[in-house]
Steps between C-alpha positions, in 0.01 A plus 500: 500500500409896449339641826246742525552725849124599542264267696213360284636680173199390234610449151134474242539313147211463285491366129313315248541090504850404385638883564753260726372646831444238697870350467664839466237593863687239663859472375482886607333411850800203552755793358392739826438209747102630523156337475319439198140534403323359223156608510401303133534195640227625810255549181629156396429352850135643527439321132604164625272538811210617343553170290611276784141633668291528242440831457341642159762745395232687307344560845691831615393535834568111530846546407511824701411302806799199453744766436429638898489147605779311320720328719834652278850457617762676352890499565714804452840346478635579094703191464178308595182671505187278634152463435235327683157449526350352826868324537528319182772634240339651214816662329520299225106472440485842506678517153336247318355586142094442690601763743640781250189420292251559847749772655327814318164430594606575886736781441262725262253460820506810711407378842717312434830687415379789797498170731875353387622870465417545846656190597819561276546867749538282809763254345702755361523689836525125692782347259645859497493495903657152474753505255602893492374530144258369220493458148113480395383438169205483256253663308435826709762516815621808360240694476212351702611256782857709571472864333721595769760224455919637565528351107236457232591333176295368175634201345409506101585275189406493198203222416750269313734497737263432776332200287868388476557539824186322675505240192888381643352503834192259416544307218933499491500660144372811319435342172182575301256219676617603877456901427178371417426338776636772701306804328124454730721481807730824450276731235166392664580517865663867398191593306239411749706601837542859296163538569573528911845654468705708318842294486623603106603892634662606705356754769639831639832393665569147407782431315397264166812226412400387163694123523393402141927456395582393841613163651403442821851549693439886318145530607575439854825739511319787350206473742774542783681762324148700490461390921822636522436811334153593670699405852701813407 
């Protein structure tokens, strides 16, 4: 295990859907014994409440209001991250095909994103406080939620190797029929969320890892090397 000799050291890793983030997040997170943030799945949590409560996700101030008042639960360990709502276990729901199709329509809301970008702060500097570190990632961490983060980094890939990538994940195959069924999920979500975020460039001062020829083992070891490096 690497160690990282600065209390709450905050590592930011955006990227489109099936850039590998979320794996590469927390295999580094597990690699320096820190915390680990995943603040698509709070967008993803929000979506299933609204649902759960009945809450017209064309009504913005609706959705606004369940995003202050959902009762979300989220565990920072990287070998086993958690997510609850009001208790129940809502990890695997949270990735289901009716969720990534509903997810969009609460992110691209503004109240919204100001009211989980708010909340995001807090657990990076609580799981930070906890753990002595945290790996956060998502669609704007690097230059909205964390600007100021020890180590920003943009995750890219090239569109067919994302496909290919989130296609293996769903459906166990990237033949012709399961790109298809993977293309609304991965060039949608990107399109529409683009709209709220800038996650395709990246800004002044974070370092861009394009991990279109990479496996995963080389993703993850080249996001430490660049930790490594900006620790310098």
């Amino acid at each position: 295990m690497g160690t990282l000799p600065i209390v709450s050291f905050v590592i930011a890793i955006d990227g489109p859907s099936g850039s590998g983030k979320s794996s590469v997040s927390r295999a580094v997170a597990t690699h320096f014994g820190i915390g680990y943030l995943d603040t698509g799945a709070m967008y993803r949590a929000v979506t299933v409440w609204c649902v759960r409560t009945g809450v017209d996700l064309d009504d913005s101030a609706a959705v606004a209001q369940a995003a202050r008042e959902v009762p979300l639960g989220l565990g920072a360990d990287p070998a086993a991250p958690t997510v609850e709502l009001d208790g129940d276990d809502v990890a695997a729901e949270i990735r289901t095909g009716a969720v990534s199709a509903l997810v969009s329509r609460v992110a691209t809301n503004l109240e919204v994103r100001g009211i989980l970008q708010e909340a995001q702060r807090g657990l990076i500097e609580a799981i930070g406080e906890d753990w002595g570190g945290v790996v956060a990632e998502g669609r704007d961490i690097t230059t909205v939620v964390a600007p100021d983060a020890d180590v920003r980094i943009l995750l890219t890939a090239s569109e067919e190797a994302r496909l290919a990538r989130r296609s293996r994940e769903l459906h166990g195959d990237a033949d012709a029929a399961a790109l298809a069924a993977t293309r609304d999920q991965v060039v949608r979500r990107d399109r529409d969320d683009a709209t709220v975020s800038e996650f395709t460039r990246a800004a002044d001062g974070v370092v861009a890892l394009d991990t279109s020829d990479l496996d995963f083992a080389a993703s993850v070891a080249a996001v430490i090397a660049i930790v490594e490096a900006e620790r310098q």
